[in-house]
VOGU-3710 file (C-alpha; in Angstrom, 3 decimals, decimal comma):
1> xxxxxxxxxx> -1,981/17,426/8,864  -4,849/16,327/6,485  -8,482/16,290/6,601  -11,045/18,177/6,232  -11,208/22,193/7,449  -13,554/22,888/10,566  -13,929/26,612/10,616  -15,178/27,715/14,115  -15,244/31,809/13,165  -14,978/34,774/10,478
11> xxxxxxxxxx> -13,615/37,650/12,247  -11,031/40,729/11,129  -6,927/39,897/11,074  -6,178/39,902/14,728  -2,249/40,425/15,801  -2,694/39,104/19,565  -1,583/35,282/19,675  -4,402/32,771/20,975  -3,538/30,762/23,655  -0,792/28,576/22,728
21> xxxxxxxxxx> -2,325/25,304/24,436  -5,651/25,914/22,685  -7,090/22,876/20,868  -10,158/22,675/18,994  -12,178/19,594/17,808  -10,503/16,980/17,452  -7,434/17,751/19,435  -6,077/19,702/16,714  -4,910/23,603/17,194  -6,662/26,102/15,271
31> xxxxxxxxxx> -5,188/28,487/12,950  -5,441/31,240/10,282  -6,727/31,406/6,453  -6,233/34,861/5,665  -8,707/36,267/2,572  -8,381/40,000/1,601  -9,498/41,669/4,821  -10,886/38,910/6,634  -9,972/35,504/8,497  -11,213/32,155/8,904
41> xxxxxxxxxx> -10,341/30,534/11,907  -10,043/26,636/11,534  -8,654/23,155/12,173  -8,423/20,145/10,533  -10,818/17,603/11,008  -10,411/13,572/10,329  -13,266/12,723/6,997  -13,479/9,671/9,048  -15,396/11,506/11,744  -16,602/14,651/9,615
51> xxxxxxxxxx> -17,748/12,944/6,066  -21,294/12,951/5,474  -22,290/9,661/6,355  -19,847/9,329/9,505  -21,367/12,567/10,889  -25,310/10,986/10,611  -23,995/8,509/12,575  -22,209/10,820/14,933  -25,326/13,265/15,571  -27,042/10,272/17,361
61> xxxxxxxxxx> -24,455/9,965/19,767  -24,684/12,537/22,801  -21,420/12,466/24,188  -19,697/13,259/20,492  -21,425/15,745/20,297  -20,949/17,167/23,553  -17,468/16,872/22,764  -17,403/18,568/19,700  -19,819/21,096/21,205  -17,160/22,070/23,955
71> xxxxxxxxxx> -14,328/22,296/21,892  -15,869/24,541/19,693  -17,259/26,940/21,998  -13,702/26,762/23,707  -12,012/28,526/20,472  -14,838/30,917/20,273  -14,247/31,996/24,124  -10,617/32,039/23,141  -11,004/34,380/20,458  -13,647/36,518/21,977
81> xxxxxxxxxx> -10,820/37,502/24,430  -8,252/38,917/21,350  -10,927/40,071/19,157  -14,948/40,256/17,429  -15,556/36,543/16,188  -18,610/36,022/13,772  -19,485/32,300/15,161  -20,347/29,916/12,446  -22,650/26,884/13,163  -21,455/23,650/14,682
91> xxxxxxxxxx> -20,133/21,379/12,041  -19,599/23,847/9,358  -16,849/21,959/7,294  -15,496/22,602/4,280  -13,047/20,209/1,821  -9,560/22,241/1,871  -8,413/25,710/2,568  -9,688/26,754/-0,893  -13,613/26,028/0,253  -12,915/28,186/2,802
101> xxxxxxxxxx> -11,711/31,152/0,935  -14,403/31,084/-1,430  -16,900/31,255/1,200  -15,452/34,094/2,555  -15,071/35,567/-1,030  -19,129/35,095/-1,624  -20,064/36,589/1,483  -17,554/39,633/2,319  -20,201/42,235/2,560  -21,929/40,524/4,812
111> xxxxxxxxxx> -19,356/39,758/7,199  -17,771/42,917/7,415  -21,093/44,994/7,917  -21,579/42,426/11,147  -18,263/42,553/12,332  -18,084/46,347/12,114  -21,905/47,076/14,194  -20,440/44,094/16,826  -16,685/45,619/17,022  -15,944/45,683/21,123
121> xxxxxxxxxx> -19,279/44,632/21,997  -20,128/41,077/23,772  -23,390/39,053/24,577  -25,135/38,657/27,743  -27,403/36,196/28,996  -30,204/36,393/31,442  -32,494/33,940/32,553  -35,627/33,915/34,702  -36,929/30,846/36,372  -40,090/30,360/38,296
131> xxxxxxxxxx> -39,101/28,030/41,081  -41,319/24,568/42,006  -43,029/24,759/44,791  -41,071/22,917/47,819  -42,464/19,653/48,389  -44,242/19,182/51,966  -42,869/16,706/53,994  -45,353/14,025/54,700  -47,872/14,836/57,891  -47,929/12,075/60,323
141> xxxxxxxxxx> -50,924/10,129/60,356  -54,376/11,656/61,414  -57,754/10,500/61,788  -59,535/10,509/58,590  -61,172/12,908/58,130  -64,929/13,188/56,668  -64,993/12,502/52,666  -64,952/15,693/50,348  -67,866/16,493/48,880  -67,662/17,233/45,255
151> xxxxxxxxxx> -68,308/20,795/45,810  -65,685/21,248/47,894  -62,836/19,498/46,294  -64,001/21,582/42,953  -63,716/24,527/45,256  -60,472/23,571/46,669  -59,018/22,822/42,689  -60,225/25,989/41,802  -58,276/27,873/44,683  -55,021/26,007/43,789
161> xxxxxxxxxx> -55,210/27,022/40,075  -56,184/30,605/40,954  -52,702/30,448/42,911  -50,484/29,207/40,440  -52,015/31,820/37,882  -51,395/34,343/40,026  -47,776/33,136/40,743  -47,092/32,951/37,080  -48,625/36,668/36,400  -46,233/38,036/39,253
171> xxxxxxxxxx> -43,105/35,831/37,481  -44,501/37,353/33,847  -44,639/40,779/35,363  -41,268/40,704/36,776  -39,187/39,429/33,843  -41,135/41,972/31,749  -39,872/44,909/33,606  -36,519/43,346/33,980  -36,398/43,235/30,473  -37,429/46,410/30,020
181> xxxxxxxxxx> -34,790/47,526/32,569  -32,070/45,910/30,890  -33,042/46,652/27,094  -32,125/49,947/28,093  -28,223/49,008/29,380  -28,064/47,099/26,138  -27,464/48,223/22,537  -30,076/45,515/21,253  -31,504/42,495/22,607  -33,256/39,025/21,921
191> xxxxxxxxxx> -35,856/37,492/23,110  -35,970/33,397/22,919  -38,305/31,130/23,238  -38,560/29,684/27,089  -36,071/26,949/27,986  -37,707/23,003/28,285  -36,630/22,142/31,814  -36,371/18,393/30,840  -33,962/19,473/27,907  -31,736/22,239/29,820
201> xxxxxxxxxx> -31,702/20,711/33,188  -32,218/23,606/34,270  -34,777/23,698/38,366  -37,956/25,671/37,509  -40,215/27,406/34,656  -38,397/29,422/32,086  -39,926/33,094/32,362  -37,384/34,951/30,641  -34,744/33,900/28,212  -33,385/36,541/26,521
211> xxxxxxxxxx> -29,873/38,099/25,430  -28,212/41,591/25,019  -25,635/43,335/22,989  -23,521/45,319/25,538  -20,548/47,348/24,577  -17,350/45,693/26,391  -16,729/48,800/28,183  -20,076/48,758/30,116  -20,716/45,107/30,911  -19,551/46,398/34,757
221> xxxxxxxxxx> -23,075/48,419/34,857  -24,746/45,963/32,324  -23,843/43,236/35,318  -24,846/45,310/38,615  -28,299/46,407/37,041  -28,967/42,224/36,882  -27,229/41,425/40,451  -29,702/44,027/42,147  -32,287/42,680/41,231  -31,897/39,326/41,975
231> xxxxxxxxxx> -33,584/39,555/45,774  -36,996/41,561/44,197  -38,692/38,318/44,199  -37,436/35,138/46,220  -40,025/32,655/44,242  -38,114/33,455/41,405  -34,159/32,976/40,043  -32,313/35,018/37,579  -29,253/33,665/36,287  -26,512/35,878/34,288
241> xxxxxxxxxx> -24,066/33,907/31,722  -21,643/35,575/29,439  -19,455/37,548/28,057  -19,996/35,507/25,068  -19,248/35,857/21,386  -22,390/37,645/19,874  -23,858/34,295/18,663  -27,693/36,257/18,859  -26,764/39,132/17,086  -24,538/37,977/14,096
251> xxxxxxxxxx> -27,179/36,552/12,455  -28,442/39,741/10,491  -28,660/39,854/6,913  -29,877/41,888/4,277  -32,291/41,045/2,167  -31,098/37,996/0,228  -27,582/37,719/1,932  -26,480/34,599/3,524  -26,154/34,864/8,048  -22,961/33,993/9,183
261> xxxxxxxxxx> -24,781/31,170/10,627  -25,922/29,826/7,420  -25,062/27,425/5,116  -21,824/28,291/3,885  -21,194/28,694/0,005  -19,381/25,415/-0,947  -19,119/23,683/2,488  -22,059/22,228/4,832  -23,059/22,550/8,230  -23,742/19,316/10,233
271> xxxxx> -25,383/16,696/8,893  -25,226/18,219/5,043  -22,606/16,872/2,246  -19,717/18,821/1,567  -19,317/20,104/-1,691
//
């Protein structure tokens, strides 16, 4: 098959099969390019679809991109079950297998200093929401009563902000010392910037969003520490995702090295020409 070559991961020669049904974007499976001690892993991609001015016009289209978005993060789950994947970024395409083995070529250090501090360790997610207040059910009707004086509704606006400060300071207190709690099961963590609930879709205020390196072999106790603590405070949701692919933590560099989730040498990421 032609077209161009999507490359989902960098990781070290692997000799467990993936899954043989496994498709990646596009519909097509992925497979191997093999440079010195390291792999791509990749599919073809139509340029119809993937070509620089194809893909401006796909990026404004949500349920492409959803698509794509899936499909990708299904190889990466795939892989993370046979061996350490260093994710690249969505829509990181280059023009033929060659492209791909230079990219590799350029940044070999880098890649196998990640790969060897994330060898048999996975990410966890954890996520704190402040849940909304429940809304009252309407009272039935009652005599009016007398009008507020301005004193007293300023009085009563001041009690219901002094409430949902001190709601939030109990919700800020609590995912601080879970965090706390957890960095301390964990290897390394991350902490990232609060969810948008209109964006994520997620009920609630974001308190905590934050991830954690966790050596395969203790996600068991990495996973009870979060589940007991999930009835400390019943205004407040914590919500555990993963094992994933160590998408926080392969980003390192050193100084003046290219991130495994940069721009790759010769190729682009989405919405950039290909060289």
């Amino acid at each position: 098959m032609t077209g161009l070559r999507y490359v989902y991961a960098v990781c070290r020669p692997f000799g467990t099969p993936l899954q043989a049904q496994l498709t990646g974007v596009g519909g097509d499976p992925p497979r191997l390019v093999p440079h010195r001690d390291l792999v791509a892993v990749v599919s073809h991609v139509p340029e119809a679809d993937f070509a620089e001015e194809s893909l401006r016009a796909h990026l404004e289209d949500l349920d492409w991109l959803t698509a794509v978005a899936r499909a990708h993060q299904g190889v990466i789950d795939a892989l993370t079950t046979v061996t350490t994947p260093l994710p690249l970024r969505l829509g990181t395409v280059f023009r033929d297998d060659s492209g791909v083995r230079s990219m590799i070529e350029a940044r070999e250090g880098n890649f196998l200093r990640r790969l060897d501090r994330l060898e048999g360790r996975v990410e966890w997610g954890v996520k704190v929401f402040l849940e909304s207040e429940p809304e009252q059910a309407p009272e039935q009707p009652a005599p009016q009563p007398a009008a507020m004086s301005g004193r007293d509704y300023l009085r009563r606006r001041r009690e219901q902000t002094r409430s949902r400060e001190d709601q939030w300071q109990r919700a800020e207190t609590f995912a601080t010392r879970l965090h706390r709690t957890l960095a301390g099961f964990a290897e390394d963590s991350r902490l990232h910037a609060p969810q948008n609930p209109t964006l994520s879709g997620h009920r609630g205020r974001n308190v905590l969003n934050a991830a954690y390196l966790v050596p395969r072999g203790e996600s068991e106790t990495f996973v009870e520490q979060v589940e007991r603590t999930k009835d400390d405070s019943p205004e407040l949701r914590v919500e555990l995702t993963g094992p994933w692919a160590a998408y926080s933590f392969a980003g390192e560099e050193e100084a003046g090295e290219e991130t495994p989730g940069g721009e790759p040498a010769g190729g682009r990421t989405a919405g950039e020409g290909i060289a």
